[in-house]
Structure formats: structure tokens, C-alpha cells
C-alpha positions as CSV (number, residue, x, y, z in Angstrom):
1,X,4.2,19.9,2.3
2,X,1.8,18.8,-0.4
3,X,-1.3,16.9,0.4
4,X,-1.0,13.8,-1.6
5,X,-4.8,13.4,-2.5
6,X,-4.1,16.9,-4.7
7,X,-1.5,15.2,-7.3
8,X,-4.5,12.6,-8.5
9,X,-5.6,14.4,-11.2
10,X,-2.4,15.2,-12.3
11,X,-1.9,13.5,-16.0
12,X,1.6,12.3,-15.1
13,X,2.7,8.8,-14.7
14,X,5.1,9.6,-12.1
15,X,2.2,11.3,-9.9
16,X,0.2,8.5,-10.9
17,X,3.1,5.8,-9.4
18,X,3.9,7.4,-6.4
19,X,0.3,8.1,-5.6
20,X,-0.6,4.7,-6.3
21,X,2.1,3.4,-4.1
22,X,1.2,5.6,-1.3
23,X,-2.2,5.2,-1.5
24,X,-1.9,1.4,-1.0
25,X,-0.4,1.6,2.3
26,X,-2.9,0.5,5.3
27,X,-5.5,-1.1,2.8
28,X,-6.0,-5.2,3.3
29,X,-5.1,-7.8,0.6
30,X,-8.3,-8.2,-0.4
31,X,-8.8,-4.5,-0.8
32,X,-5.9,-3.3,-2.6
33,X,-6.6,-5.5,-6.2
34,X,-9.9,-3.3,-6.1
35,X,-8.2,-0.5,-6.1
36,X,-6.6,-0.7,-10.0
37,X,-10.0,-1.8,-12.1
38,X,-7.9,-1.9,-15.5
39,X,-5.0,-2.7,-14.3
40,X,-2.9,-5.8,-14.7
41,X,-2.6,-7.4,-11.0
42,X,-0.8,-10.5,-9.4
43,X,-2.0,-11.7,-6.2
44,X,0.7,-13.7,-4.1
45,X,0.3,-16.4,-1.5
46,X,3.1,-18.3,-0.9
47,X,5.0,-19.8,2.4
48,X,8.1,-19.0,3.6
49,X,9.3,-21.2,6.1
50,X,6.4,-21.8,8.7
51,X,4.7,-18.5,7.6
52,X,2.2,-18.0,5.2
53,X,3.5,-14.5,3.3
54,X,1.6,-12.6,0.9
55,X,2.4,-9.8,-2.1
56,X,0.5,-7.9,-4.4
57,X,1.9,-6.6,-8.0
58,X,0.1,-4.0,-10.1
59,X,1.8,-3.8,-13.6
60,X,1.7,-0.1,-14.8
61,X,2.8,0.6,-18.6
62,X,6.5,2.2,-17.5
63,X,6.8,0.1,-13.9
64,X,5.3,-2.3,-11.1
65,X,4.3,-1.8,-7.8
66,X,4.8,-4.2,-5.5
67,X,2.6,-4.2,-1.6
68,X,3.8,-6.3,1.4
69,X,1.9,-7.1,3.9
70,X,1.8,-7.2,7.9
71,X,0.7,-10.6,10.2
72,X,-2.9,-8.8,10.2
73,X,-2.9,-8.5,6.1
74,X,-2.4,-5.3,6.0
75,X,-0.1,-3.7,3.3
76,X,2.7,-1.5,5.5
77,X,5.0,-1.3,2.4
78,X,5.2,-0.6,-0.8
79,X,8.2,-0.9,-3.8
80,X,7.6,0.7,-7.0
81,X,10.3,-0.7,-9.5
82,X,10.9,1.1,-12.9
83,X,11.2,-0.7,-16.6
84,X,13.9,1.9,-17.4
85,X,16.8,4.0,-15.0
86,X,16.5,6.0,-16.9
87,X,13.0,7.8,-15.9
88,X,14.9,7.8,-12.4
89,X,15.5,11.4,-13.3
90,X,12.2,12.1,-14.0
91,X,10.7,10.3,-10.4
92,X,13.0,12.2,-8.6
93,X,11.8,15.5,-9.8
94,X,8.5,14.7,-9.3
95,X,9.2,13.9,-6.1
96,X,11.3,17.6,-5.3
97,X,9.0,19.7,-6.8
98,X,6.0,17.9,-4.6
99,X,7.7,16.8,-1.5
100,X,9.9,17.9,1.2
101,X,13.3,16.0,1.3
102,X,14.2,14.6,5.0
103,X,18.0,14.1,5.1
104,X,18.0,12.2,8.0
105,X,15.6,9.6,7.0
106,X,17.3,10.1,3.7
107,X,14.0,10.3,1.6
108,X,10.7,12.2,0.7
109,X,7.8,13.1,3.2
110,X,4.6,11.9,2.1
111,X,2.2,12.5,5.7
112,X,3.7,10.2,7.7
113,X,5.6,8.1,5.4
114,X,8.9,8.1,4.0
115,X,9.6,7.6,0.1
116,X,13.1,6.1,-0.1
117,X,15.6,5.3,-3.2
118,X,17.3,1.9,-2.6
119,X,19.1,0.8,-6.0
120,X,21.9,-0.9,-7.4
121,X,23.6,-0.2,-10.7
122,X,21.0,0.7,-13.2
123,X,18.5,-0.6,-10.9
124,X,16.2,1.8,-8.9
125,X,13.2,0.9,-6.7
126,X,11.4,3.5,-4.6
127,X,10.5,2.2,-1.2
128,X,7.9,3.9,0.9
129,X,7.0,2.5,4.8
């Protein structure tokens, strides 16, 4: 399995999105918009019902990534949607050249997270817990 921290300095956007998505994961709220200097980022507090729910979105040039957050503000998801299907292609060949495919948990290893597909019809989203 690859170690994610390698891809980095790979000039690819697709390494660059799926790096950034993992590399969100555990950081707090107030963390994660420090993470992207450069970058266009919306910060989200909102309420939903009697809870107070927050979401973070970083706008790259080809897609967004979107970071949910835990009771303790902590981000324990992350959703990286795409501007255009059709670079699906191109995300998920990234992801089989760099990562081992788990057909049980029906997605990419990345340490101990899993990189998911979810999509509809020409929608895709890549999900990683």
C-alpha cells in the first residue's frame, strides 16, 4: 500500500484532491481553513434541529471538498465532489494505480480509511471516513 504523505509532490490534481481530502480527516474546524492558504474556503455554522452542525468547503479549480465534523469539532469525513463526470475516469485511476481496492468495504485503502464512490447519474462524489 502507498504511504499517502509520498503522492504530495506529485503535480496532479487528482493526487492533490484526494490528498487534500485525506489529509483533512482528524484536524478541528478551526484548523482545517489553515490548511489551504490560497485557496477559496467556506466556513459553515448552521443549526439543524437542536444541534449546532458545522461544514467546511475548499473550492479547487476542477472540484470541492467538503469536511464534516464530529460533536468534538473534529472533521471524521470528508466528500470531494467533481465540476465534471467526466474526470471520474481519471480519479479512479489515480486511485488503482496508488491504492489497494477493498471489495468488501467496496472502496480504496488509504491507512485506515476507506475512499468510497457514491454517485448518481453523472454525478460522482468520493467519500472517505
Amino acid at each position: 500500500m502507498a504511504d499517502i504523505h509520498q503522492h504530495s509532490v506529485i503535480p496532479n490534481c487528482f493526487a492533490e484532491h484526494i490528498n487534500s481530502a485525506y489529509r483533512v480527516l482528524q484536524h478541528s474546524y478551526k484548523v482545517i481553513p489553515k490548511l489551504f492558504p490560497g485557496k477559496e474556503v467556506c466556513v459553515m455554522d448552521y443549526i439543524s434541529g437542536k444541534q449546532n452542525e458545522k461544514a467546511i468547503e475548499i473550492r479547487f479549480e476542477t472540484a470541492t471538498l467538503s469536511c464534516l465534523f464530529d460533536e468534538n469539532d473534529i472533521c471524521d469525513s470528508s466528500f470531494l465532489f467533481l465540476d465534471d463526470f467526466n474526470d471520474l475516469q481519471h480519479y479512479v485511476d489515480y486511485c488503482n494505480k496508488t491504492y489497494i481496492y477493498d471489495y468488501i468495504r467496496r472502496g480504496w485503502i488509504i491507512e485506515n480509511h476507506c475512499l468510497e464512490i457514491r454517485g448518481q447519474k453523472e454525478e460522482a462524489i468520493f467519500f472517505l471516513r
